[in-house]
PDB file of N, CA, C and O in Angstrom:
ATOM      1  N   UNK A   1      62.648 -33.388  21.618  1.00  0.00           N
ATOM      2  CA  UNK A   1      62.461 -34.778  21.968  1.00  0.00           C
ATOM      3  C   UNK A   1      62.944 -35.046  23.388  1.00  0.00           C
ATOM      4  O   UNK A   1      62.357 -35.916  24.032  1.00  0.00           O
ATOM      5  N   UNK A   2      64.093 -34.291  24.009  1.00  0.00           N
ATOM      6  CA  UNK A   2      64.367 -34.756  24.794  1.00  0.00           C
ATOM      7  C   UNK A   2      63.491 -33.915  26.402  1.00  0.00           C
ATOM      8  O   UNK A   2      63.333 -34.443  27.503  1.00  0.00           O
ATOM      9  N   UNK A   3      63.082 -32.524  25.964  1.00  0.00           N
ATOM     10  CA  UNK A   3      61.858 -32.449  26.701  1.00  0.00           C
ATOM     11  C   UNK A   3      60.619 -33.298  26.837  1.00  0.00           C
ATOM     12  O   UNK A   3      59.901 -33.128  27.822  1.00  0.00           O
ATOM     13  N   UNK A   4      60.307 -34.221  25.904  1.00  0.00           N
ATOM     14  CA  UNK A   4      59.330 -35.019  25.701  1.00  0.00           C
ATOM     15  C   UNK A   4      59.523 -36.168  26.820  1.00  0.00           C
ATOM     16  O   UNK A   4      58.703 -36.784  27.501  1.00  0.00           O
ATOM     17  N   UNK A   5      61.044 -36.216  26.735  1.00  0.00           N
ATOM     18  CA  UNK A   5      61.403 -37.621  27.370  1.00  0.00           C
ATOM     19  C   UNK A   5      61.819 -37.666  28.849  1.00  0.00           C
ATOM     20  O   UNK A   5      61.873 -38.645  29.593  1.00  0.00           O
ATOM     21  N   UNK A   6      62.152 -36.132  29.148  1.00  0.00           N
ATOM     22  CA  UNK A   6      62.407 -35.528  30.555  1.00  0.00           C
ATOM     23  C   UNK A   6      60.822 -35.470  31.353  1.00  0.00           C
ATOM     24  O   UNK A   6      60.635 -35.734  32.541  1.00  0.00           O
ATOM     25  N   UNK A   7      59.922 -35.116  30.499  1.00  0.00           N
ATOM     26  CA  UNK A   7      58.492 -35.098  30.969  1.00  0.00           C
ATOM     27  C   UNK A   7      57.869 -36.361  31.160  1.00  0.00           C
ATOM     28  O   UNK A   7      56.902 -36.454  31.917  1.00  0.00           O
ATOM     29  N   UNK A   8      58.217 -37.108  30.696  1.00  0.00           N
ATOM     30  CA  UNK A   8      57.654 -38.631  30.794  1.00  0.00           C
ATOM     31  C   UNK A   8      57.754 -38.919  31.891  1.00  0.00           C
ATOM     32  O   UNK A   8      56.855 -38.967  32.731  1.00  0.00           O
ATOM     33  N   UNK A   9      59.164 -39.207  32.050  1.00  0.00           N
ATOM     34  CA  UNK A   9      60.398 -39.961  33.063  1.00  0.00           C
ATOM     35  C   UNK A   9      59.839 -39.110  34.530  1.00  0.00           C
ATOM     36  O   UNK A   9      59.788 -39.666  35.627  1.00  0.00           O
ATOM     37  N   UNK A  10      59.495 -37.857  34.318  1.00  0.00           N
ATOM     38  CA  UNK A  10      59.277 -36.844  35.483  1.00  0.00           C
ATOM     39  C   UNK A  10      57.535 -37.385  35.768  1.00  0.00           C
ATOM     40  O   UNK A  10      57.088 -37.744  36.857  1.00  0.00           O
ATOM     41  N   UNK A  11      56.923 -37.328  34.723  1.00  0.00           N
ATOM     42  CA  UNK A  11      55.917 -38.192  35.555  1.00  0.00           C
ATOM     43  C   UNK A  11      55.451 -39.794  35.907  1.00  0.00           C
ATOM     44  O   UNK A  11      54.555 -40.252  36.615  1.00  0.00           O
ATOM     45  N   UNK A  12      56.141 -40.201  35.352  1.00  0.00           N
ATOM     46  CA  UNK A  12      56.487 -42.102  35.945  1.00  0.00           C
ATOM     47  C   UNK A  12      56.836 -42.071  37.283  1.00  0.00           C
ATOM     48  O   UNK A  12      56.313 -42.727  38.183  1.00  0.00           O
ATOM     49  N   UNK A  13      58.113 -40.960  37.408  1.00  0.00           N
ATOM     50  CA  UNK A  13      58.325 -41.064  39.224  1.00  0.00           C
ATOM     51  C   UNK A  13      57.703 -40.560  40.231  1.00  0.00           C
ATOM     52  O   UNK A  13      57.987 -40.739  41.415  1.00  0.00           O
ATOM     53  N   UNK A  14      56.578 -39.724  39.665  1.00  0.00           N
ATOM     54  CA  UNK A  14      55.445 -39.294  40.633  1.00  0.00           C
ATOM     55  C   UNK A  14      54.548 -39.447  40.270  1.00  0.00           C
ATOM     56  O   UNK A  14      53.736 -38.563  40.541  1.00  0.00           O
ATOM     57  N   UNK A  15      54.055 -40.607  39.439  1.00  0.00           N
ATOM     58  CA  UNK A  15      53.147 -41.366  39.677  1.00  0.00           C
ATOM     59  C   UNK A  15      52.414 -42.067  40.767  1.00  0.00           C
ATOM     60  O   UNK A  15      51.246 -41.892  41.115  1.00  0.00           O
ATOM     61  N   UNK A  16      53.698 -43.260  41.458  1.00  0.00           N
ATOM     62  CA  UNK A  16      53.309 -43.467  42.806  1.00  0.00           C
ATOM     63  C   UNK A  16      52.870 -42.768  43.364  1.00  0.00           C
ATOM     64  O   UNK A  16      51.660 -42.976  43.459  1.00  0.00           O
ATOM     65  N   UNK A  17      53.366 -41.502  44.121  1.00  0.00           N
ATOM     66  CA  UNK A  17      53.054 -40.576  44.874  1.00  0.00           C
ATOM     67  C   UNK A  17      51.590 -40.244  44.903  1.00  0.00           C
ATOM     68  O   UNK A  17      51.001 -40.115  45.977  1.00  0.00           O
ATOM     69  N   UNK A  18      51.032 -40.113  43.818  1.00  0.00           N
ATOM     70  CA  UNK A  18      49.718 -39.795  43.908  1.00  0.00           C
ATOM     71  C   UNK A  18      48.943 -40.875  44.141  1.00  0.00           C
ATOM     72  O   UNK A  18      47.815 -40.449  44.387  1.00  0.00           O
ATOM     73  N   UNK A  19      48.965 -42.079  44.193  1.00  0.00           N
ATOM     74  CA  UNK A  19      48.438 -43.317  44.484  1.00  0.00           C
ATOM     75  C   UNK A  19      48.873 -43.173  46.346  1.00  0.00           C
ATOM     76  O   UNK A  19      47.910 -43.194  47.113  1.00  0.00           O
ATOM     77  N   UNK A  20      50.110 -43.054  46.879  1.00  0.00           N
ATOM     78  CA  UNK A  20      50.085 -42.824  47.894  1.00  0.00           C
ATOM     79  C   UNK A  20      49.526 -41.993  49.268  1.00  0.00           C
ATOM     80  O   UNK A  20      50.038 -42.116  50.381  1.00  0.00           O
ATOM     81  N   UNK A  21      48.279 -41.059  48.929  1.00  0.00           N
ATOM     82  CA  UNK A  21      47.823 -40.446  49.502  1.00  0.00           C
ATOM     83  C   UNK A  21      47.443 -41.001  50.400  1.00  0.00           C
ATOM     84  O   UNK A  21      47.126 -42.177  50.217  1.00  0.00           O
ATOM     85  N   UNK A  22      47.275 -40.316  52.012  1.00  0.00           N
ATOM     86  CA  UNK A  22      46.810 -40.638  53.127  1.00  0.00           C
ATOM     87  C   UNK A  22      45.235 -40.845  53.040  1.00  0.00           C
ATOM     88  O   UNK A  22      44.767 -40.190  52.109  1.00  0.00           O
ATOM     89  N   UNK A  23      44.436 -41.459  53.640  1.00  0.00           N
ATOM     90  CA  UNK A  23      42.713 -41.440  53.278  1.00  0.00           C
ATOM     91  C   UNK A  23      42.785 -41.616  54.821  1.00  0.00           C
ATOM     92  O   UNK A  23      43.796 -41.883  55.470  1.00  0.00           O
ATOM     93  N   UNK A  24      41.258 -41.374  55.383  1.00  0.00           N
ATOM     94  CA  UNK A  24      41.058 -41.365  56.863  1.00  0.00           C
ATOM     95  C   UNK A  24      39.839 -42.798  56.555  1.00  0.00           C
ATOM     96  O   UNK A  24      39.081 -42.772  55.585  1.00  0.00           O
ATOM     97  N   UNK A  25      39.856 -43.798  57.424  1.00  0.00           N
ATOM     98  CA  UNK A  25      39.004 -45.004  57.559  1.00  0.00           C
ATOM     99  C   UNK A  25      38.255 -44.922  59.111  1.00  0.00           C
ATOM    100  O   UNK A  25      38.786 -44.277  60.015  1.00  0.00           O
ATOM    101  N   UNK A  26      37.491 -45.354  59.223  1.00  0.00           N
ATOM    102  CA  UNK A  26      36.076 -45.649  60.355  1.00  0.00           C
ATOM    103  C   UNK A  26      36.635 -46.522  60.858  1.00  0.00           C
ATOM    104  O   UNK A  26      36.398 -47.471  60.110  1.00  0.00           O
ATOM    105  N   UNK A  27      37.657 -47.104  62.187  1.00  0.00           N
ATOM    106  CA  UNK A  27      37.501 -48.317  62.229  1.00  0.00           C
ATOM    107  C   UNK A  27      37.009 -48.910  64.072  1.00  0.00           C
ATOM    108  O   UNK A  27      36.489 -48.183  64.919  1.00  0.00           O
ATOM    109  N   UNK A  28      37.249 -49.861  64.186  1.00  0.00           N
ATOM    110  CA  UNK A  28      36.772 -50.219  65.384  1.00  0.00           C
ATOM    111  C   UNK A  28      37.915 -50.754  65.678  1.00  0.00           C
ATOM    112  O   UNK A  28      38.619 -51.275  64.812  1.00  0.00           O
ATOM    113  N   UNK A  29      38.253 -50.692  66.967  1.00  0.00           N
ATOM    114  CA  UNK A  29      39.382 -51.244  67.873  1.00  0.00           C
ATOM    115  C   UNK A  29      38.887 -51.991  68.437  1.00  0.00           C
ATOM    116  O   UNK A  29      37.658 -52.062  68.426  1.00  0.00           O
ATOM    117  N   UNK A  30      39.609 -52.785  69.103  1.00  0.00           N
ATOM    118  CA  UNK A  30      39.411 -54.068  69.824  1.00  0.00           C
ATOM    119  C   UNK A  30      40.721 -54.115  70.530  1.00  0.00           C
ATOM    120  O   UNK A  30      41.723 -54.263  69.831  1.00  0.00           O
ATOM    121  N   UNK A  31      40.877 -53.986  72.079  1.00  0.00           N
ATOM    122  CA  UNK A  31      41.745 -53.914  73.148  1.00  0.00           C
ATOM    123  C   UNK A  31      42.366 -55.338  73.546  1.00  0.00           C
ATOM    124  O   UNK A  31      41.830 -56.273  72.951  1.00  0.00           O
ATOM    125  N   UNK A  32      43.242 -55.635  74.308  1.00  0.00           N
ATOM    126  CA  UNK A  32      43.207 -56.897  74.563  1.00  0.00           C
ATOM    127  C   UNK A  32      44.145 -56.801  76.312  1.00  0.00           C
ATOM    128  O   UNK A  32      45.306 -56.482  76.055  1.00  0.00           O
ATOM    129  N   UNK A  33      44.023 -56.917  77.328  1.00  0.00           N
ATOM    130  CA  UNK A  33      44.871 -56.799  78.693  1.00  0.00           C
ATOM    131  C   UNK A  33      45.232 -58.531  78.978  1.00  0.00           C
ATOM    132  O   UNK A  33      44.779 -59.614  78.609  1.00  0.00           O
ATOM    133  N   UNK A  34      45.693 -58.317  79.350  1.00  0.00           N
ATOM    134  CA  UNK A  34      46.418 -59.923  80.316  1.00  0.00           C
ATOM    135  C   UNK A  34      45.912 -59.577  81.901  1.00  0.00           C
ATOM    136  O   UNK A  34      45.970 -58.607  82.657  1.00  0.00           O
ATOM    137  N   UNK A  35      45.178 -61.488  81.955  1.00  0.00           N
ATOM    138  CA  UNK A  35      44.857 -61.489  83.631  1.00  0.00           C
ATOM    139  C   UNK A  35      46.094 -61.835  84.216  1.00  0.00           C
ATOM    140  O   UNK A  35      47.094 -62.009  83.519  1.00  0.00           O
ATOM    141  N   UNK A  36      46.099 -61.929  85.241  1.00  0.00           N
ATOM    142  CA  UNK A  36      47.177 -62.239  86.520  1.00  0.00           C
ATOM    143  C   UNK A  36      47.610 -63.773  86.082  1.00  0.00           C
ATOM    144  O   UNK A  36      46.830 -64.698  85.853  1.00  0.00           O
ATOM    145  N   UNK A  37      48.996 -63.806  86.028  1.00  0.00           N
ATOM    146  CA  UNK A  37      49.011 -65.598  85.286  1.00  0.00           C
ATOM    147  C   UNK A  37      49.095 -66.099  84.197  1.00  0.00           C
ATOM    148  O   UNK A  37      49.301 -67.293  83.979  1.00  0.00           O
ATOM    149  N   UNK A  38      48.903 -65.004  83.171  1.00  0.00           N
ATOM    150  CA  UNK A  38      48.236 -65.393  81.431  1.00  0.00           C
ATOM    151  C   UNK A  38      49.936 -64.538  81.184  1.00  0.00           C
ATOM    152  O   UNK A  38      50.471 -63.625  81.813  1.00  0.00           O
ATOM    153  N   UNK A  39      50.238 -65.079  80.380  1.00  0.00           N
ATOM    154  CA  UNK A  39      51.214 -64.944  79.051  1.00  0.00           C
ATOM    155  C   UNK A  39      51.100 -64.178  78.643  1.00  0.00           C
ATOM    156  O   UNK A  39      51.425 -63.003  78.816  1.00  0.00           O
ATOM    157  N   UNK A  40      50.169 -65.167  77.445  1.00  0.00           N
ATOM    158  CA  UNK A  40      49.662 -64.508  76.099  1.00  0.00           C
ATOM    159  C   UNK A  40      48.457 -64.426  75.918  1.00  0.00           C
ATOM    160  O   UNK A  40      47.641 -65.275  76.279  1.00  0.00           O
ATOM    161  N   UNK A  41      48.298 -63.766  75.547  1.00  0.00           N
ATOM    162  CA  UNK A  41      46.400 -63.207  75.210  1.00  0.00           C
ATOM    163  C   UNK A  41      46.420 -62.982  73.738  1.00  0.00           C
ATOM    164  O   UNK A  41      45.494 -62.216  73.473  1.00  0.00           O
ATOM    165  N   UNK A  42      46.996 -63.277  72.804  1.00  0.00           N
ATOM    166  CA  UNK A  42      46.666 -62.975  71.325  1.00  0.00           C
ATOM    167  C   UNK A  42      46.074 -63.822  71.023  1.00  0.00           C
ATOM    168  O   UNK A  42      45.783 -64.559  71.965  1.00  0.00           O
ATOM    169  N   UNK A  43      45.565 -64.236  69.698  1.00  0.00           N
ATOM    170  CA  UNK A  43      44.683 -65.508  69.240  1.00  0.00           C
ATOM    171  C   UNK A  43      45.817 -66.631  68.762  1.00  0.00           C
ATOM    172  O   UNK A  43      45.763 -67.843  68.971  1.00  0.00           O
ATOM    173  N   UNK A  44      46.818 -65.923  68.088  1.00  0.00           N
ATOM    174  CA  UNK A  44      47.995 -66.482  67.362  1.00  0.00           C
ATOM    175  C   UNK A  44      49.053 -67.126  68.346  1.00  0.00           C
ATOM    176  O   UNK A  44      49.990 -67.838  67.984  1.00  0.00           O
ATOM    177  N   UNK A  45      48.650 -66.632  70.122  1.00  0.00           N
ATOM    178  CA  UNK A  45      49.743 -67.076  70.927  1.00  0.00           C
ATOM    179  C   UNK A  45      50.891 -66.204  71.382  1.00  0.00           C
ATOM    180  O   UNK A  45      51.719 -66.423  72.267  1.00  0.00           O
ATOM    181  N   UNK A  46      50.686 -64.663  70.185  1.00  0.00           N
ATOM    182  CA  UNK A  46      51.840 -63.380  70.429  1.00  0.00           C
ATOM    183  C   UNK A  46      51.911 -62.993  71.529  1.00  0.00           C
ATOM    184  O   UNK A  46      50.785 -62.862  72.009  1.00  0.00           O
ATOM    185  N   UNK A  47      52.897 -62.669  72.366  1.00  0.00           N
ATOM    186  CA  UNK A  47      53.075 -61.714  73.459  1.00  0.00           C
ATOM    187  C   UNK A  47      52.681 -60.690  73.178  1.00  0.00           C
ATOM    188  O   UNK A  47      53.388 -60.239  72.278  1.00  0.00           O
ATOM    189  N   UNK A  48      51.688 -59.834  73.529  1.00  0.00           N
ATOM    190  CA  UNK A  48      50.716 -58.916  73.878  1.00  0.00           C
ATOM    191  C   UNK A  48      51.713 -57.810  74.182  1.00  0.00           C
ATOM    192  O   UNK A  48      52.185 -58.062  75.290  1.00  0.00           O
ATOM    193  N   UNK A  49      52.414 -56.339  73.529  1.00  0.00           N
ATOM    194  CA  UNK A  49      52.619 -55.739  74.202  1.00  0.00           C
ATOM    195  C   UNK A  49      52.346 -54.170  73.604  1.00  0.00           C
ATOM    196  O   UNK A  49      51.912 -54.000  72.465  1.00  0.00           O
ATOM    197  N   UNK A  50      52.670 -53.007  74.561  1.00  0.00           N
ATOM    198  CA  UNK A  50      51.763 -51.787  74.068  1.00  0.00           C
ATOM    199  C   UNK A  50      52.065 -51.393  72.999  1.00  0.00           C
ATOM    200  O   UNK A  50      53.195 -51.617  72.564  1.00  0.00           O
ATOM    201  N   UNK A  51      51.129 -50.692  72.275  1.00  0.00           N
ATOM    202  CA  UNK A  51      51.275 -50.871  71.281  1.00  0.00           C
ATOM    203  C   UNK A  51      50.409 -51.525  69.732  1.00  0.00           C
ATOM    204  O   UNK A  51      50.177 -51.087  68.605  1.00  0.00           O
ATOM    205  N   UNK A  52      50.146 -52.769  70.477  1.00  0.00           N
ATOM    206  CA  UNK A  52      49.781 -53.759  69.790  1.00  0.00           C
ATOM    207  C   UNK A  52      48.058 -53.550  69.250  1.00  0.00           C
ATOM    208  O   UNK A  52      47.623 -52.559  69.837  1.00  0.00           O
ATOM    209  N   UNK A  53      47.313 -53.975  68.619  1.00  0.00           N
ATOM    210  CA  UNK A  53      46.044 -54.319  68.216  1.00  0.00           C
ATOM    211  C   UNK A  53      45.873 -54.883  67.223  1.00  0.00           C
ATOM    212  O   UNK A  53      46.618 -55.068  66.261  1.00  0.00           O
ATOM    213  N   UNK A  54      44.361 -55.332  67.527  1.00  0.00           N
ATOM    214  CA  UNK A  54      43.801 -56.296  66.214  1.00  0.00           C
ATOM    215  C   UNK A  54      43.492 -55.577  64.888  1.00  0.00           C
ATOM    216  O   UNK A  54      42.993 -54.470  64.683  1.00  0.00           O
ATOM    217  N   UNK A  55      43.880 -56.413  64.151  1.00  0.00           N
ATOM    218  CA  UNK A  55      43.736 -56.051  62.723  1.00  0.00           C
ATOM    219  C   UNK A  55      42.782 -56.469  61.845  1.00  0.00           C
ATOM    220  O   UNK A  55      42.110 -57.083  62.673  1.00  0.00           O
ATOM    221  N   UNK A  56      42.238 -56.609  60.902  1.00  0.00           N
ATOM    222  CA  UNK A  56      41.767 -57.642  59.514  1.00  0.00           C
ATOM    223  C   UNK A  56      42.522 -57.285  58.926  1.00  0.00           C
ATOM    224  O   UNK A  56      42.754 -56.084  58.787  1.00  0.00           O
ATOM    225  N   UNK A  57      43.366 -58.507  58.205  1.00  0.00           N
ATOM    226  CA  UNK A  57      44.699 -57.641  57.705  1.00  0.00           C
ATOM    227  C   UNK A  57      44.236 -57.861  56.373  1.00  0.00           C
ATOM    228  O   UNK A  57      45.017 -57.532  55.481  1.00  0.00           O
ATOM    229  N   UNK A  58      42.782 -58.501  55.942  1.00  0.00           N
ATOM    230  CA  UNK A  58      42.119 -57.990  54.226  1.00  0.00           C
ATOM    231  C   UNK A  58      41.851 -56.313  53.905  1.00  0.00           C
ATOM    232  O   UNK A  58      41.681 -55.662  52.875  1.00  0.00           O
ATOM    233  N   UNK A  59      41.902 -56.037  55.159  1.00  0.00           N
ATOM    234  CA  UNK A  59      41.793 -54.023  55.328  1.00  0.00           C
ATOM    235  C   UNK A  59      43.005 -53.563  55.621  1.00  0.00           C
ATOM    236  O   UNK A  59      43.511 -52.840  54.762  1.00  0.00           O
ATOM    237  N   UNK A  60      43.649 -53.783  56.638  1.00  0.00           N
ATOM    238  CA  UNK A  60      44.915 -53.213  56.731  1.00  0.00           C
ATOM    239  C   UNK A  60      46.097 -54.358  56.654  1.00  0.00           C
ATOM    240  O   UNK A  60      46.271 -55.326  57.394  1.00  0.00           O
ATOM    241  N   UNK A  61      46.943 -53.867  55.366  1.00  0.00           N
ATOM    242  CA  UNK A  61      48.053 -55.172  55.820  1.00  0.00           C
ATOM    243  C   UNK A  61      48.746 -55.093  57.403  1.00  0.00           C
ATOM    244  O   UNK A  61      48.729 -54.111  58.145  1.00  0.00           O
ATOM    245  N   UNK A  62      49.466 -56.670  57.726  1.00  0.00           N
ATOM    246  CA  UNK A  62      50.354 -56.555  58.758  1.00  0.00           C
ATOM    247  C   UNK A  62      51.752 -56.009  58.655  1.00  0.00           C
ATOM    248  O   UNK A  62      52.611 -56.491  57.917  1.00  0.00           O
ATOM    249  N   UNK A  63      51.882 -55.221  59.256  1.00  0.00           N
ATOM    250  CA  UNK A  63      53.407 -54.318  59.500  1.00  0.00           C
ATOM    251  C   UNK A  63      52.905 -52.822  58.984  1.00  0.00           C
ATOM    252  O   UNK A  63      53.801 -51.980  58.935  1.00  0.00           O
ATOM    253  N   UNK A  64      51.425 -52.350  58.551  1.00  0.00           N
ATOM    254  CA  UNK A  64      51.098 -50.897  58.702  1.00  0.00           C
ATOM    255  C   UNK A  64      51.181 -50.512  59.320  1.00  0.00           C
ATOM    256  O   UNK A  64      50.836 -51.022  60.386  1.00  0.00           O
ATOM    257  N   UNK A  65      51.811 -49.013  59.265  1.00  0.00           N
ATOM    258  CA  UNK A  65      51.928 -47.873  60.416  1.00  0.00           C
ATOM    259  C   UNK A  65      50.865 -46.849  60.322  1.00  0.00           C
ATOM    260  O   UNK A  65      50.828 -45.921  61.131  1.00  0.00           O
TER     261      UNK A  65
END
């Protein structure tokens, strides 16, 4: 029984894991530079800095790496 229950428990916690797999997506970028004078160039008003790009965040949430 308690192999039964060691096997369970062992696959509940690597469960996630397999849901976590990396996948490769198609996507399109969209750049954004600042003219001479301009701030901000985001839509939201953000300071623009490297790094940064547009998202649809219904495809990728915000704060993905």
């Amino acid at each position: 029984m308690a192999t039964h229950f060691a096997l369970l428990f062992g696959l509940l916690l690597l469960a996630p894991l397999a849901q976590a797999a990396e996948q490769s997506t198609l996507v399109r970028v969209t750049t954004y530079w600042r003219e001479e004078g301009q701030l901000h160039a985001a839509s939201n008003g953000t300071r623009l800095r490297n790094g940064h790009c547009a998202v649809d965040p219904k495809k990728i949430p915000y704060g993905s790496k």
